[in-house]
C-alpha positions in Angstrom: 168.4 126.7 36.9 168.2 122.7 35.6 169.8 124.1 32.7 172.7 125.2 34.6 172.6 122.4 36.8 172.4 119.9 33.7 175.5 121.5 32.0 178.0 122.1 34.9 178.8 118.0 34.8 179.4 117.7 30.8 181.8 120.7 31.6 183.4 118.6 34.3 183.7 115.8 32.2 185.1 117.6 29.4 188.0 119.6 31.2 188.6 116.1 32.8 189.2 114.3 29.7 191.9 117.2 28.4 193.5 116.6 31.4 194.1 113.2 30.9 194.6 113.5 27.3 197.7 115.8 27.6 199.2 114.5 30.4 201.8 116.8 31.0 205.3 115.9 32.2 204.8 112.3 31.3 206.9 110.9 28.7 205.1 108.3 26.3 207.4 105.6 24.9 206.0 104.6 21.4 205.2 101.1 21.3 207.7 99.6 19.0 207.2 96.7 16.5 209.6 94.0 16.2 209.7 92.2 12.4 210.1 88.5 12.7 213.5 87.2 12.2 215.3 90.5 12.7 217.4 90.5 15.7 216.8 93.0 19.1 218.6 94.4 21.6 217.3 95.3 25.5 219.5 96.7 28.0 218.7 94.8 31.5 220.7 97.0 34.3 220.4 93.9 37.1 219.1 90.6 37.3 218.7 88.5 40.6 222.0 87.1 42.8 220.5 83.8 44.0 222.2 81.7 41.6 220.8 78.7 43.6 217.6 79.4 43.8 217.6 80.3 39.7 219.2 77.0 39.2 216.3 75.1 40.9 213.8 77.2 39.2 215.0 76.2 35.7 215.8 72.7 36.9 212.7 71.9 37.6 211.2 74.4 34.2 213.2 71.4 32.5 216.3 73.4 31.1 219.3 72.1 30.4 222.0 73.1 33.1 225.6 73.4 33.2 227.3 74.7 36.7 231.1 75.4 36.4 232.7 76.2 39.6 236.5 77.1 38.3 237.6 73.8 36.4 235.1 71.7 38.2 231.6 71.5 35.8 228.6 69.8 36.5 225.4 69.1 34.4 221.5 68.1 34.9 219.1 67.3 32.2 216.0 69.0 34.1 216.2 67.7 37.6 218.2 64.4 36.6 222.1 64.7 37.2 224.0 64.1 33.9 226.9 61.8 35.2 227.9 60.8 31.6 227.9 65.1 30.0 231.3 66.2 30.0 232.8 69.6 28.3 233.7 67.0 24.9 229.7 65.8 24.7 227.9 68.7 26.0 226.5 69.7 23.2 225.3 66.6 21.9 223.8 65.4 25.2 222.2 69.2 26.9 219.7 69.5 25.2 217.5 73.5 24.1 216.6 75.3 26.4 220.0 75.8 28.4 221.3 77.3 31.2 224.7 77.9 31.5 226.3 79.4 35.4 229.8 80.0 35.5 231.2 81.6 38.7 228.8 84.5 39.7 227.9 84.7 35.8 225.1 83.0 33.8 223.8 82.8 30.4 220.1 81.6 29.4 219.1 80.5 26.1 215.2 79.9 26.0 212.2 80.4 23.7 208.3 81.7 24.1 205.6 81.4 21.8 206.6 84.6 20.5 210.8 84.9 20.2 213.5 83.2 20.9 215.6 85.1 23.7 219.2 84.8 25.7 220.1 86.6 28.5 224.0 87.3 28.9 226.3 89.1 30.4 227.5 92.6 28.3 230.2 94.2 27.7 229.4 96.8 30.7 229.3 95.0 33.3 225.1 94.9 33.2 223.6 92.2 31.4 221.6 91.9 27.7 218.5 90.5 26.3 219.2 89.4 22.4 215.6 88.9 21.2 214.9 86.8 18.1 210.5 87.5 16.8 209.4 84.3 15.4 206.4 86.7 14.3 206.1 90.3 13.8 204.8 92.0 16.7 204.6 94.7 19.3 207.9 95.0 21.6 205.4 95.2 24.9 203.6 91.8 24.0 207.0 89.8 23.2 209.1 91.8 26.6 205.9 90.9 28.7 206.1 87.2 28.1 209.7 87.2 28.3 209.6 89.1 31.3 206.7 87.4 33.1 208.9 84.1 32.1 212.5 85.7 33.9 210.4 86.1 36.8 209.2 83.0 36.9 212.6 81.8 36.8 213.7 84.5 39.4 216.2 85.7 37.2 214.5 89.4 37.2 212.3 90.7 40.4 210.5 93.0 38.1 208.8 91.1 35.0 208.4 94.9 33.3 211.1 95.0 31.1 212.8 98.4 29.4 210.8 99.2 26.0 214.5 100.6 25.1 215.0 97.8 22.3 217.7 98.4 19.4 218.3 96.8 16.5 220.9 94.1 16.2 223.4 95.5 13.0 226.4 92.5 13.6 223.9 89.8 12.5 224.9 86.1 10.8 225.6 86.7 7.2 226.5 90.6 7.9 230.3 91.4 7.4 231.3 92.4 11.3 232.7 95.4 11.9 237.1 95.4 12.6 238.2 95.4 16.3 238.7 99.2 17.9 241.9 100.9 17.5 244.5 99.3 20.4 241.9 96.0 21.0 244.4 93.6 19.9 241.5 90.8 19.0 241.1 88.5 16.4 238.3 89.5 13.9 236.3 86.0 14.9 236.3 86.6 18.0 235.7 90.0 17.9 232.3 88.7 15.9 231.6 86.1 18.2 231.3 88.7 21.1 228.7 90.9 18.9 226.9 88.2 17.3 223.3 87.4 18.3 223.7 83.8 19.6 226.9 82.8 20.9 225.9 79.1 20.8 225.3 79.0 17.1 228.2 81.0 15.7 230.7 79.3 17.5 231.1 75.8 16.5 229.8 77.1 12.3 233.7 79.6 12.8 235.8 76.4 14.5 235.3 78.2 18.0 236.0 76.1 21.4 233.0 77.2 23.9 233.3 76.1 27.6 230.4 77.0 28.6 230.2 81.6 28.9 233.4 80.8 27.8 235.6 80.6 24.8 239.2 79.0 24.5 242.0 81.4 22.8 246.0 82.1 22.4 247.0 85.1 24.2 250.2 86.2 22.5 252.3 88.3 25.3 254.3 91.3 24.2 257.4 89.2 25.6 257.8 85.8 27.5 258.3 87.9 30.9 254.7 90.2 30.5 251.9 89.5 33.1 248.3 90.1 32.4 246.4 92.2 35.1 245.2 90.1 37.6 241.7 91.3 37.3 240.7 89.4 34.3 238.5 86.5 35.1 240.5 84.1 33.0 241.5 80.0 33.7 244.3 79.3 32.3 245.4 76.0 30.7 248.9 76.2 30.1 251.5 78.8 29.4 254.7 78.4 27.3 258.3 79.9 27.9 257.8 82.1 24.1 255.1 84.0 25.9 252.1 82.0 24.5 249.0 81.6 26.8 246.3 79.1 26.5 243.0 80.4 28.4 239.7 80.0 29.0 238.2 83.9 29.2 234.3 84.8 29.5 233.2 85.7 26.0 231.8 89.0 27.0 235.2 90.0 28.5 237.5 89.5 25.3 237.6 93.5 24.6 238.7 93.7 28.0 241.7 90.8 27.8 243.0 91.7 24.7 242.7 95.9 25.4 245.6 94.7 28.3 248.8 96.1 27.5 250.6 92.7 28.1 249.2 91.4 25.3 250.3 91.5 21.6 247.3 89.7 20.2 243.9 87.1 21.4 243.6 85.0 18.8 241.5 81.5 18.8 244.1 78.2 18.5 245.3 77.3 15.2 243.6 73.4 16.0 241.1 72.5 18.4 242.5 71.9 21.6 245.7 73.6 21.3 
């Protein structure tokens, strides 16, 4: 009988383990590993709508800030107004990290000990994380410290980011792909939108940022056309030939030049015009 009684829990243990091994109905996401200069991709559905209180929070984290409010733009080096940054000095005077807020839109550009990162708006509405390994490692350790650091920042609620991460193919040095059939884009802007780091490519292809924007031509289909008022564009002037200078958010240039008003988006042929 102290046999019996000896056996019964190894048997207990034993059908408790298999349990725990199989774990049925639970999906199990492998742990992916990110090589170290490569560039990544994670999908981030929401992030947080108190702009003000993420503007404090990165304020006083010591980022670089840049608030634009239609036309109107104002800067602080960490907590310390910048009276003397204007859109022509910007980027000699705000200085890594940034944070750029335009509207209800922002953009971050920040680094860890593990990756450099940006968080931006996409394409879809949603937002993106563009992840940059200084080292090779495991997609959990670099999206936790990320992630514990957007919380921190109260840019995310949740610091457990999506494990979802895809590889980056448009990549400096990498021959981008042509514009989709009826997107009536310019192929360098079309690249800027795909490329890893906006900030970078921009000024190395003679692009104009201002700020999650970027200045272009939008050539009308005639001199009478009007765009749809929906698209979140300033613009700067407008000539009787049908030739629009406008500011329009970077991740929005599909959008602008997919508008049947317009013949072609295209940057300026010089700076400034």
């Amino acid at each position: 009988m102290l046999r019996v009684l000896m056996v019964v829990p190894w048997l207990l243990f034993v059908a408790l383990s298999l349990i725990q091994w199989e774990e049925p109905g639970i999906p199990i996401m492998a742990d992916q590993i990110l090589l170290a200069g490569k560039f990544y991709r994670v999908a981030i559905t929401s992030i947080e709508s108190d702009l003000a209180r993420i503007i404090e929070l990165t304020k006083q984290a010591g980022f670089s800030v840049r608030i634009a409010q239609g036309t109107t733009v104002t800067y602080f080096l960490g907590t310390q107004p910048c009276l003397d940054c204007t859109p022509e000095n910007e980027r000699e005077k705000l200085v890594f990290p940034h944070l750029f807020v335009d509207g209800d839109l922002l953009w971050l550009r920040a680094e860890g000990m593990l990756s450099q990162y940006n968080v931006r708006p996409a394409q879809t509405d949603s937002y993106e994380l563009i992840v940059v390994p200084k080292t090779t490692v495991s997609a959990s350790a670099i999206l936790d410290e990320i992630g514990q650091r957007l919380a921190k920042l109260a840019i995310v609620s949740n610091p457990v980011l999506p494990l979802a991460v895809e590889e980056l193919t448009v990549v400096p040095g990498v021959k981008p792909p042509k514009p989709p059939e009826g997107v009536h884009l310019d192929s360098v802007l079309y690249a800027l939108m795909l490329m890893p780091d906006w900030y970078e490519f921009a000024p190395q292809n003679k692009l104009e940022l201002w700020g999650l924007r970027v200045r272009v031509i939008v050539e009308l289909v005639s001199p009478e056309a009007q765009l749809a008022p929906t698209h979140n564009i300033i613009v700067e002037a407008r000539s009787p030939s049908g030739l629009m200078r406008v500011l329009v958010p970077i991740h929005q240039l599909v959008r602008l030049a997919s508008d049947p008003a317009v013949k072609l988006v295209r940057p300026p042929y010089q700076p400034g015009l």
